[in-house]
C-alpha positions in Angstrom: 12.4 7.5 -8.9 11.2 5.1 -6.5 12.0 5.3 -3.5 14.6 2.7 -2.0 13.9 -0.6 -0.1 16.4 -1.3 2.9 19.1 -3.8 2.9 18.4 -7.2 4.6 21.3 -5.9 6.6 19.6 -2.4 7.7 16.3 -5.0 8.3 17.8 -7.1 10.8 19.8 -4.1 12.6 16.1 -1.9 13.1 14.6 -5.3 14.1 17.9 -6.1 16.9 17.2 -2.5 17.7 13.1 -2.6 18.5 14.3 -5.7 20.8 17.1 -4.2 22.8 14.4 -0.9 23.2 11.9 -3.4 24.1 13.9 -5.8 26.2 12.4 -5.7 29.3 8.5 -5.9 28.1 9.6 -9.1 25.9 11.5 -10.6 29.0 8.3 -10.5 31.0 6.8 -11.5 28.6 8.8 -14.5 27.7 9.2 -15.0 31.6 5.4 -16.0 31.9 5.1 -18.1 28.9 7.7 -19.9 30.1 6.0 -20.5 33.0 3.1 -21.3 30.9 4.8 -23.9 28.9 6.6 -25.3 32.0 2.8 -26.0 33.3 1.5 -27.1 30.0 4.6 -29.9 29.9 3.2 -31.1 33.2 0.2 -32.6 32.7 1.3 -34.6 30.0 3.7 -36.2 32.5 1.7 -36.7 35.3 -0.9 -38.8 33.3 2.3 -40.5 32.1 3.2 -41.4 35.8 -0.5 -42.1 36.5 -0.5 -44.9 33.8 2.6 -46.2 35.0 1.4 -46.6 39.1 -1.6 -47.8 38.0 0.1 -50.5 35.7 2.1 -51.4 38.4 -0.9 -51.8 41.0 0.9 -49.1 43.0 -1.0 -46.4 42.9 -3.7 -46.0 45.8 -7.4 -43.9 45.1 -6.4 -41.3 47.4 -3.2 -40.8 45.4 -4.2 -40.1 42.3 -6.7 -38.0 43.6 -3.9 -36.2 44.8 -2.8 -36.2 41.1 -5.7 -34.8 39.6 -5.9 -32.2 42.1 -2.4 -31.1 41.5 -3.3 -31.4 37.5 -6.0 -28.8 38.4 -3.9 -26.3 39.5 -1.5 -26.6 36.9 -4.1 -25.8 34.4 -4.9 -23.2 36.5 -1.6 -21.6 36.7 -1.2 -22.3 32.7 -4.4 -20.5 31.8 -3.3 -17.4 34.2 0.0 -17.2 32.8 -1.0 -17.6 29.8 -3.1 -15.0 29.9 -0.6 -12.2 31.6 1.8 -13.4 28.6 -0.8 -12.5 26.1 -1.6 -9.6 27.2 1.1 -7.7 28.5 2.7 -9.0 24.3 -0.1 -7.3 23.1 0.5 -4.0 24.8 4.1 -4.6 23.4 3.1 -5.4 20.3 0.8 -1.5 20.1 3.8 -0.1 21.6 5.8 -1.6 19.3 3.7 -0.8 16.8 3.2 2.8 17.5 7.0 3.1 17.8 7.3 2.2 13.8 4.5 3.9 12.5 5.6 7.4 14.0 9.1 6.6 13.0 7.6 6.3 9.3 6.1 10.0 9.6 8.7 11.2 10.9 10.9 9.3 8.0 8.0 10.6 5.3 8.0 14.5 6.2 11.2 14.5 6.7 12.0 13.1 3.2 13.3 16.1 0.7 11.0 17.4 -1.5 12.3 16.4 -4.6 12.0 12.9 -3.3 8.1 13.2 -2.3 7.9 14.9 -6.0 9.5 12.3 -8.3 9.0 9.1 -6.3 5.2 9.0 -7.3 1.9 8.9 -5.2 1.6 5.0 -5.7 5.1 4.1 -3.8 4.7 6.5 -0.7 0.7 5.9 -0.4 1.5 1.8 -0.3 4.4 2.1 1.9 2.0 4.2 4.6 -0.9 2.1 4.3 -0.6 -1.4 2.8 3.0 -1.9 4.2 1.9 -0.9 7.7 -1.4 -2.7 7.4 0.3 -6.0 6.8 2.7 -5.0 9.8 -0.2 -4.4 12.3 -1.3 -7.7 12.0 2.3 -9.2 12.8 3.0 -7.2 15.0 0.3 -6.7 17.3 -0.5 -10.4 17.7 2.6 -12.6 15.5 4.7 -11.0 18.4 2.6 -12.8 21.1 2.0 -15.8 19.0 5.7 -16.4 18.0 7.0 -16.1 21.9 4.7 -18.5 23.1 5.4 -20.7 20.3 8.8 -20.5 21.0 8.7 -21.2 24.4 6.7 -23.9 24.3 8.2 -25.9 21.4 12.1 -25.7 23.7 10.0 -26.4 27.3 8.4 -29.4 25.4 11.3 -30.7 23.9 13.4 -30.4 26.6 10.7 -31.6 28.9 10.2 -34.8 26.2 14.0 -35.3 26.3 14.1 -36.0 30.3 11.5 -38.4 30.0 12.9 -40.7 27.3 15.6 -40.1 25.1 14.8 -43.1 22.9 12.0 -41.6 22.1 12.4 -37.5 22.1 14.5 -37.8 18.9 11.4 -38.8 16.9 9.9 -35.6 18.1 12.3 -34.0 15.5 11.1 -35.3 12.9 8.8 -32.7 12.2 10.2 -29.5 13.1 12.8 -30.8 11.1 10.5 -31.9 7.9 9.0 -28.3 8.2 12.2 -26.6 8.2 13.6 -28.1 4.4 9.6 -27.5 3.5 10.1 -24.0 4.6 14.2 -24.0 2.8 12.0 -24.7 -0.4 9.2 -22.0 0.1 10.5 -19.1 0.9 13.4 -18.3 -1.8 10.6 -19.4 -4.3 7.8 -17.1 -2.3 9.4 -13.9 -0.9 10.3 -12.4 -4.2 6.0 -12.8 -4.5 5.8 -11.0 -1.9 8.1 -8.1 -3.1 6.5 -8.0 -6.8 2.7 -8.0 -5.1 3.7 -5.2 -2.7 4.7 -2.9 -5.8 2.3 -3.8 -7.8 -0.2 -3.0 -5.1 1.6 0.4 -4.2 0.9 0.5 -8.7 -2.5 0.3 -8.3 -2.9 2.3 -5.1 -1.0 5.2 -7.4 -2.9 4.8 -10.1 -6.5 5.0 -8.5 -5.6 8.0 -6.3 -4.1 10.3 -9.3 -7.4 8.8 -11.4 -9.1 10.3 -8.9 -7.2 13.7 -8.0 -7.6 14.2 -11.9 -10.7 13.2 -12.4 -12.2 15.9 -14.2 -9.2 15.8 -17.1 -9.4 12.5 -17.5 -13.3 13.0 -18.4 -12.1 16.2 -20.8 -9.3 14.5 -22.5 -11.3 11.1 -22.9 -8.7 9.1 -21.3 -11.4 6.8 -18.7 -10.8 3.9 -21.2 -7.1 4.6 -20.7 -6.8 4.9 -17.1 -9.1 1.9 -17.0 -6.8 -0.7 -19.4 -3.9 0.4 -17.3 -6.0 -0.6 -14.0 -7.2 -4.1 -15.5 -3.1 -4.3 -16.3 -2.4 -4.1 -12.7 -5.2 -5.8 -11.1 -4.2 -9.3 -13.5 -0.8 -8.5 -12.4 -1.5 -8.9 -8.5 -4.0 -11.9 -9.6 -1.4 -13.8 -11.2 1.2 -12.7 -8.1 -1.6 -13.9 -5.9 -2.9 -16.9 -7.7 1.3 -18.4 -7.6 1.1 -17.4 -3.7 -1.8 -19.2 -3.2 -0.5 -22.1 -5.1 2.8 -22.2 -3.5 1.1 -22.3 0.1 -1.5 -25.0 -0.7 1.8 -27.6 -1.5 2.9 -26.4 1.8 0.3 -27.0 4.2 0.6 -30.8 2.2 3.9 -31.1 3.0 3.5 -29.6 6.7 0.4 -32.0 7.4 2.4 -35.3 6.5 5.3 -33.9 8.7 3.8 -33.0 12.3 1.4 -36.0 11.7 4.8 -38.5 10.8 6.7 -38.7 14.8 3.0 -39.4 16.4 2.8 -42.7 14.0 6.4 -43.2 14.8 6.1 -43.2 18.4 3.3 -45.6 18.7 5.2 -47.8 16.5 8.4 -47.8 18.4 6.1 -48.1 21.6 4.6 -51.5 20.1 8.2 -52.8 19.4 10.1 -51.7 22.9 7.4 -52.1 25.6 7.3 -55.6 24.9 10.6 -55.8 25.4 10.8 -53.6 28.6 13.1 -50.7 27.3 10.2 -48.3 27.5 7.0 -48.2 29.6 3.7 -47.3 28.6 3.4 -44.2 30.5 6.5 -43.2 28.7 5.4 -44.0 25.2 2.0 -42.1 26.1 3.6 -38.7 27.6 6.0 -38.7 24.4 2.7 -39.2 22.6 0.9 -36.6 24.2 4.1 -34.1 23.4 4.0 -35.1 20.0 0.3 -34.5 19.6 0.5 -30.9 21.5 3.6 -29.9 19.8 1.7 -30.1 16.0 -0.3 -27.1 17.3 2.5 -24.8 17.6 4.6 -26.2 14.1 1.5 -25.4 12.4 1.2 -22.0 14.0 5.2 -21.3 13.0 4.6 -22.2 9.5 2.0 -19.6 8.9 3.6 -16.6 11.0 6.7 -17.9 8.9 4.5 -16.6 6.3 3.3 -13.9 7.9 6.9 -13.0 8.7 8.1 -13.1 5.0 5.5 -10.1 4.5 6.1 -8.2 7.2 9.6 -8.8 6.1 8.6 -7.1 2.8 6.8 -4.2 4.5 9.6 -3.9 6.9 12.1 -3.4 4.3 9.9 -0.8 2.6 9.2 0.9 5.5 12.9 1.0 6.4 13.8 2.2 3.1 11.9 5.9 3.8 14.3 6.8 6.3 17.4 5.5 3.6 16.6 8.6 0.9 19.6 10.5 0.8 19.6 14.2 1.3 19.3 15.9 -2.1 21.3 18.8 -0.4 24.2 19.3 1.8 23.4 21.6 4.6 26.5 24.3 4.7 25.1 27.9 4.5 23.3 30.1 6.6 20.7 32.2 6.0 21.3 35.4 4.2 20.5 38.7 5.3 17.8 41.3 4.8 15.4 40.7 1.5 18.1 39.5 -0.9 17.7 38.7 -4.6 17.2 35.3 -6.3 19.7 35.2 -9.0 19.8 31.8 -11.4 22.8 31.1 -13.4 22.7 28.6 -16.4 20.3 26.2 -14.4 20.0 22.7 -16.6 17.9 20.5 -15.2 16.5 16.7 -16.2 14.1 14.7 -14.7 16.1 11.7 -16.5 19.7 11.5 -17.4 20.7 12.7 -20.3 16.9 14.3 -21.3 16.9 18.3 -20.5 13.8 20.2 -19.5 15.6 23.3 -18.7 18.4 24.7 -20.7 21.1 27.3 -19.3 18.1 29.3 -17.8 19.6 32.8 -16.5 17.6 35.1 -14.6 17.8 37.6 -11.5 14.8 38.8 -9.5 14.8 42.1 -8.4 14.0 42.9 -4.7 10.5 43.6 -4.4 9.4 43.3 -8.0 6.6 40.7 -9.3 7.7 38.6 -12.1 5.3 36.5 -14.3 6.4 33.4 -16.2 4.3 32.6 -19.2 4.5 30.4 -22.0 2.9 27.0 -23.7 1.8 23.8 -21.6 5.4 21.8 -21.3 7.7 25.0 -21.6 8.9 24.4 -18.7 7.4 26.6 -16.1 6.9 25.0 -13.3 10.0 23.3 -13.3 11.9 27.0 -13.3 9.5 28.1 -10.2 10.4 24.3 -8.4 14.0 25.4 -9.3 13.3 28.9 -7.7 11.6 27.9 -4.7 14.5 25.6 -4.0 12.5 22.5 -4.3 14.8 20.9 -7.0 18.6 21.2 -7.1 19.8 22.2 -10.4 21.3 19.5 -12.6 24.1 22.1 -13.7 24.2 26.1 -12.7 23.2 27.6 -9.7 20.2 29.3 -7.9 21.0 31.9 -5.2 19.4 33.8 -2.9 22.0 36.8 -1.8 25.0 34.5 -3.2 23.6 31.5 -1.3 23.1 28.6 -3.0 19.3 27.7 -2.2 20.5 23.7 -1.5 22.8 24.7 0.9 20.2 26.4 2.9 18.3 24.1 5.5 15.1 23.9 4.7 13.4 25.3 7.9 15.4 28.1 6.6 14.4 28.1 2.9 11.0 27.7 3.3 11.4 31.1 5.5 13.0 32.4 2.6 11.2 31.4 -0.6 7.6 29.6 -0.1 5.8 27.9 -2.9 2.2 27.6 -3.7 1.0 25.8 -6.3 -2.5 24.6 -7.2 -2.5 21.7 -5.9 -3.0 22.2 -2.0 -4.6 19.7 1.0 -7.1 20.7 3.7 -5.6 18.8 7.3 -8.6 17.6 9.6 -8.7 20.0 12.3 -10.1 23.7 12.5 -9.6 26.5 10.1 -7.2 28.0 12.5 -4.9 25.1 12.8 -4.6 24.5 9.3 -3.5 28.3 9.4 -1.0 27.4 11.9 1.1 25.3 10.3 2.5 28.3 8.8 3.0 29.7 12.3 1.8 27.9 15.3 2.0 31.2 17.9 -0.5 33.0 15.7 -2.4 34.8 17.1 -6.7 35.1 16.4 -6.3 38.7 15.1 -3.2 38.2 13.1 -5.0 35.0 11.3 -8.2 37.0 10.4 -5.8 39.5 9.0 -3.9 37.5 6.8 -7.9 36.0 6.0 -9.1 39.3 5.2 -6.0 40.1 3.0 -6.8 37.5 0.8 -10.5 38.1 0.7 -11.7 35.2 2.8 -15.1 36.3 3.7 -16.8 33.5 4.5 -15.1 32.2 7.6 -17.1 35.4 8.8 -19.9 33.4 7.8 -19.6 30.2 9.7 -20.4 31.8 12.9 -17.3 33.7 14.1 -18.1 37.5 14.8 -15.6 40.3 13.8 -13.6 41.1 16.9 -11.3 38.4 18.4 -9.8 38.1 21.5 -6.0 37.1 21.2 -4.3 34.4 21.8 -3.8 31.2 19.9 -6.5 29.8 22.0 -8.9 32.2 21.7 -12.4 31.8 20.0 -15.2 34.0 18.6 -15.9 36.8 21.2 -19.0 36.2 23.3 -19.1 32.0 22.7 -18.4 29.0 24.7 -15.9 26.8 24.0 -18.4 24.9 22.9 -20.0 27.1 20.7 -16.5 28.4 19.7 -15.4 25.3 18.5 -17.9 25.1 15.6 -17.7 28.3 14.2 -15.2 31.1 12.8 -11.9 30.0 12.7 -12.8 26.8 15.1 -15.2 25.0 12.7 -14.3 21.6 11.8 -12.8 21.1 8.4 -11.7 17.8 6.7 -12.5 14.4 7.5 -15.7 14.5 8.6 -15.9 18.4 8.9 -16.9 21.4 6.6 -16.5 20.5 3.1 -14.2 23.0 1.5 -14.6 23.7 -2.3 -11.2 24.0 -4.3 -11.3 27.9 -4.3 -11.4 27.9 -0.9 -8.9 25.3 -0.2 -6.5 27.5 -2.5 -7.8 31.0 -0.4 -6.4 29.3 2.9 -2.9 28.0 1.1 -2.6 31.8 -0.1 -3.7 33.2 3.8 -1.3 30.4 5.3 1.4 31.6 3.2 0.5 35.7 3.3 1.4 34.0 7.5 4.1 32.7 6.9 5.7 35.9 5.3 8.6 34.4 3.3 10.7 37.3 1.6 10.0 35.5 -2.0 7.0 33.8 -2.9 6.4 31.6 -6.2 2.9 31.3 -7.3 2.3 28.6 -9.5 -1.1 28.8 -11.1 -2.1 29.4 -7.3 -5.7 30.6 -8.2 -6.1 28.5 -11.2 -9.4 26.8 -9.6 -11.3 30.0 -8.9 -12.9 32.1 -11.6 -11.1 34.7 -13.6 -13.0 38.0 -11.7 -12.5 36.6 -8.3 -8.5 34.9 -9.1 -7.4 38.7 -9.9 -9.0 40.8 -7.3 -7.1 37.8 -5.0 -3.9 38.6 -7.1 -5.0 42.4 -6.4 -5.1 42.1 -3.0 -2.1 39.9 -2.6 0.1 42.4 -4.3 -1.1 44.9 -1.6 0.1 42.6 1.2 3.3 41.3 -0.3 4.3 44.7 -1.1 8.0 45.1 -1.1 8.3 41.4 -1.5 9.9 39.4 -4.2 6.8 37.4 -6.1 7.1 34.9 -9.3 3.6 34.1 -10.8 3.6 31.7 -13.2 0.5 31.9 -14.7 -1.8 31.0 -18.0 -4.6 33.8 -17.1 -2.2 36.6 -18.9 -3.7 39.7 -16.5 -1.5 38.4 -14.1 1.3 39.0 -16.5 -0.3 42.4 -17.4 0.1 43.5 -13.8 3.4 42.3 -13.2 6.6 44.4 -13.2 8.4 42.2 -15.8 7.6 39.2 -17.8 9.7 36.2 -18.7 8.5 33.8 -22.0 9.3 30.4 -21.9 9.7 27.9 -24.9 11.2 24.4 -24.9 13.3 24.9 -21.8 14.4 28.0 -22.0 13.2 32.3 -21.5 13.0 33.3 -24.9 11.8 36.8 -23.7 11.9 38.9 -20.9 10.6 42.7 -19.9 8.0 45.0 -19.3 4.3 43.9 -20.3 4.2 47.2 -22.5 8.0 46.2 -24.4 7.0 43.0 -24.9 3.8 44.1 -26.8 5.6 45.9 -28.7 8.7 44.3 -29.5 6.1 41.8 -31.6 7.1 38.4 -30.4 6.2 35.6 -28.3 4.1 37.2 -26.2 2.9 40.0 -28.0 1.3 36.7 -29.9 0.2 35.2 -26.7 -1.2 38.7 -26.1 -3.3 39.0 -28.8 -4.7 35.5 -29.0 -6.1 36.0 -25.6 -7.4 39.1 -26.0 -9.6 37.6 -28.4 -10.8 34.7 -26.6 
């Protein structure tokens, strides 16, 4: 599914809400570029009164001296409020701007799981990169840019309005010409803008799982594939682009003939009615002179118009993160003790109508290890999603001690089933806080423990010596902070950091979990990426740690099924077989096929 855009409704009501938040930083703000504009206004009128003494022999040296001194210090009060204005917007606009891009974190890792796994890496990578890119911009200087255009189109009018109203009409004419250009523009652009922003999220999806699965596309033979669907994409947002592009050219036209049209108005209805005595020349100039400084600020609208309509765009995209429903309703609470995992008739279907799972019926015994083998497409993973409480059922049930799993919260599940699958992140930090995110009041000895239980030997090596002082901000005994901060637990990984191989990115998911100390833990492929000798004397030592706990390991190295208390066969959706690795054998079927084929290989 994709995930959903917000209503224009839901749009304008988070906008209305960022200005009453940020009401007083925009009325200060507004506050000085009205003074700004009430300055700029001025000196337009004062030559206009200069031209008029002067005209009239009236005006004396020493008086318009006066005038240019007083001209002087308008300027001066203009630039200085100007420049408060600008920069107290701009610390709005970060604010502003920090204020939306934590709300979309918070909106992304709060989003249920199911969500994250069937909306696609494309959608969720555009919305937090492209879609807040094209905000930053807007927002951190259209906010500034918009308020002093504002205020300084209304001062000026207003301003032009006082000093001739004969003549401040024709100042409309081109606000008024851009506003039926912009009528035609934007219902023929903004649905553009919409297409381009999918089609980049597209194309940002389809590079970054190119990329993730690099080394199957090269064994599969699939580059020229991947590529044609890229050069799809990419003429896509050209031809998006090129009709953008195309559409904004006849618009700067149209805008150029309208903010140019009251200035040759003016001087012609100056020519006809200063003759005649209705207007002075001073008059005619100042309007002139408003008309002239007002084209600066049309223009200006026009393109954060434009810019507007994207951020619009982004806005709505953005928005739409925190409109994913719950695929859960929270009603439950957590059961008891170490109870069992009991599935009843689970369906389940990635599409309507299209099962991948069929009446699937299984119970998990307290502290036993089940594996779950069977042919690519059987539908393993999807059971141990099902299992782990990641996916609500389509029809049937999955309990944990006659608790539905979806009614559980998931702070709560995760405590009591954990998945791990073999696809796992490294955060930028230190080894020990990506431990930590399993359990932040960990102490130094209780992470090397859960290290050592999984065999992880060669944070040893990085520097960090065997004994450690406790406390979660402890460091390898005998080193400086300093020191400590590079080495043991506290070396740098990620980002810039150590460069972590994919077996030991999966040995720290297995440690962080072996932390986190859930009562049921599904292991899909978990050690897929390290070789076979090393993946079972992990499995080995796992089963050691997690003894007395429930464990499903779904798994295509069959050893793992070997050691397991009971196995389960899938085929086409459904557990075909299920028992002991020794009944299975015998019994001659499914696995005892399975069995034998990799024996010999």
């Amino acid at each position: 599914m994709k995930l959903p855009l917000a209503s224009r409704k839901l749009v304008v009501r988070g906008v209305k809400d960022l200005i009453h938040d940020y009401r007083g930083a925009i009325g200060s703000v507004v506050g000085l570029q009205l003074v700004s504009s009430l300055a700029g206004v001025t000196l337009p009128w004062l030559l206009g009164r200069v031209i008029d003494r002067i005209q009239a022999g009236t005006a004396s040296r020493d008086w318009v001296g006066q005038q240019i001194v007083i001209a002087l210090v308008v300027v001066a009060v203009a630039a200085i409020c100007s420049f408060l204005a600008e920069y107290r917007a701009r610390v709005m606009g970060e604010r502003i701007f920090a204020h939306l891009r934590d709300g979309l974190v918070d909106s992304v890792i709060h989003l249920p799981l199911s969500t994250v796994e069937s909306a696609g890496t494309g959608d969720l990578v555009g919305r937090t990169t492209r879609d807040i890119e094209r905000l930053q911009f807007m927002i951190r200087q259209g906010i500034a840019a918009i308020l002093m255009i504002t205020t300084t189109l209304v001062v000026t009018f207003v301003a032009a309005f006082l000093t001739s109203p004969q003549l401040a009409f024709v100042l409309l004419i081109g606000p008024l010409g851009v506003w039926s250009l912009m009528a035609w523009y934007l219902p023929r652009t903004v649905p553009a803008y919409r297409s381009s922003a999918r089609s980049w999220a597209d194309l940002s999806g389809s590079v970054a799982e190119t990329l993730d699965q690099a080394d199957t596309v090269d064994a599969l033979g699939l580059s020229g594939k991947r590529i044609a669907q890229l050069d799809v994409i990419i003429r896509e947002i050209w031809r998006q682009e090129r009709y953008s592009t195309w559409m904004r050219s006849w618009l700067f036209l149209g805008i150029v003939c309208a903010t140019l049209s009251p200035l040759i108005v003016i001087v012609l209805l100056g020519a006809w009615l200063v003759p005649s005595g209705a207007l002075t020349i001073g008059a005619v100039s100042t309007i002139a002179l408003y008309a002239y400084q007002v084209r600066g600020p049309v223009w200006e609208a026009t393109f954060w118009v434009d810019i507007s309509m994207e951020a619009y765009t982004s806005l709505a995209r953005i928005f739409g993160v925190a409109q994913v429903e719950p695929d859960r309703e929270v009603n439950a609470h957590a059961p008891a003790g170490a109870p069992a995992i009991v599935a009843r008739d689970v369906c389940y279907a990635y599409h309507a109508g299209q099962n991948v799972l069929h009446e699937v019926s299984l119970e998990l015994r307290g502290g036993e290890t089940l594996a779950i083998v069977g042919p690519s497409g059987a539908g393993k993973s999807t059971l141990g999603r099902m299992l782990a409480g990641i996916h609500p059922p389509t029809s049937g049930s999955v309990t944990v001690g006659g608790v539905r799993l979806v009614d559980l919260p998931e702070s709560e599940l995760h405590q009591q089933v954990a998945l791990v699958t073999q696809e796992q992140h490294v955060f930028t930090g230190t080894i020990a806080s990506n431990l930590r995110l399993a359990r932040p009041d960990a102490s130094d000895e209780e992470l090397w423990s859960v290290l050592d239980a999984v065999g992880v030997d060669w944070v040893r090596g990085l520097g960090g010596t065997g004994s450690q002082t406790s406390g979660a901000s402890s460091g390898p005994e005998g080193k400086s902070p300093a020191e400590t901060e590079k080495t043991g637990l506290y070396a740098e990984v990620g980002g810039a950091g150590m460069k972590l191989n994919p077996a030991q990115v999966q040995q720290l998911a297995l440690a962080r979990i072996v932390l986190l100390n859930p009562h049921t833990l599904v292991l899909d492929e978990a050690t897929s990426l390290m070789d076979p000798s090393a993946a079972r004397s992990l499995e080995q030592s796992l089963s050691r740690v997690l003894a007395g706990r429930s464990v499903i390991a779904i798994a295509h190295r069959l050893y793992t099924a070997h050691d397991a208390d009971r196995v389960a066969v899938m085929m086409d959706g459904r557990i075909v077989e299920l028992g002991t690795h020794d009944e299975l054998v015998a019994a001659g079927g499914e696995y005892a096929s399975l069995w034998a084929s990799w024996q010999q290989d």
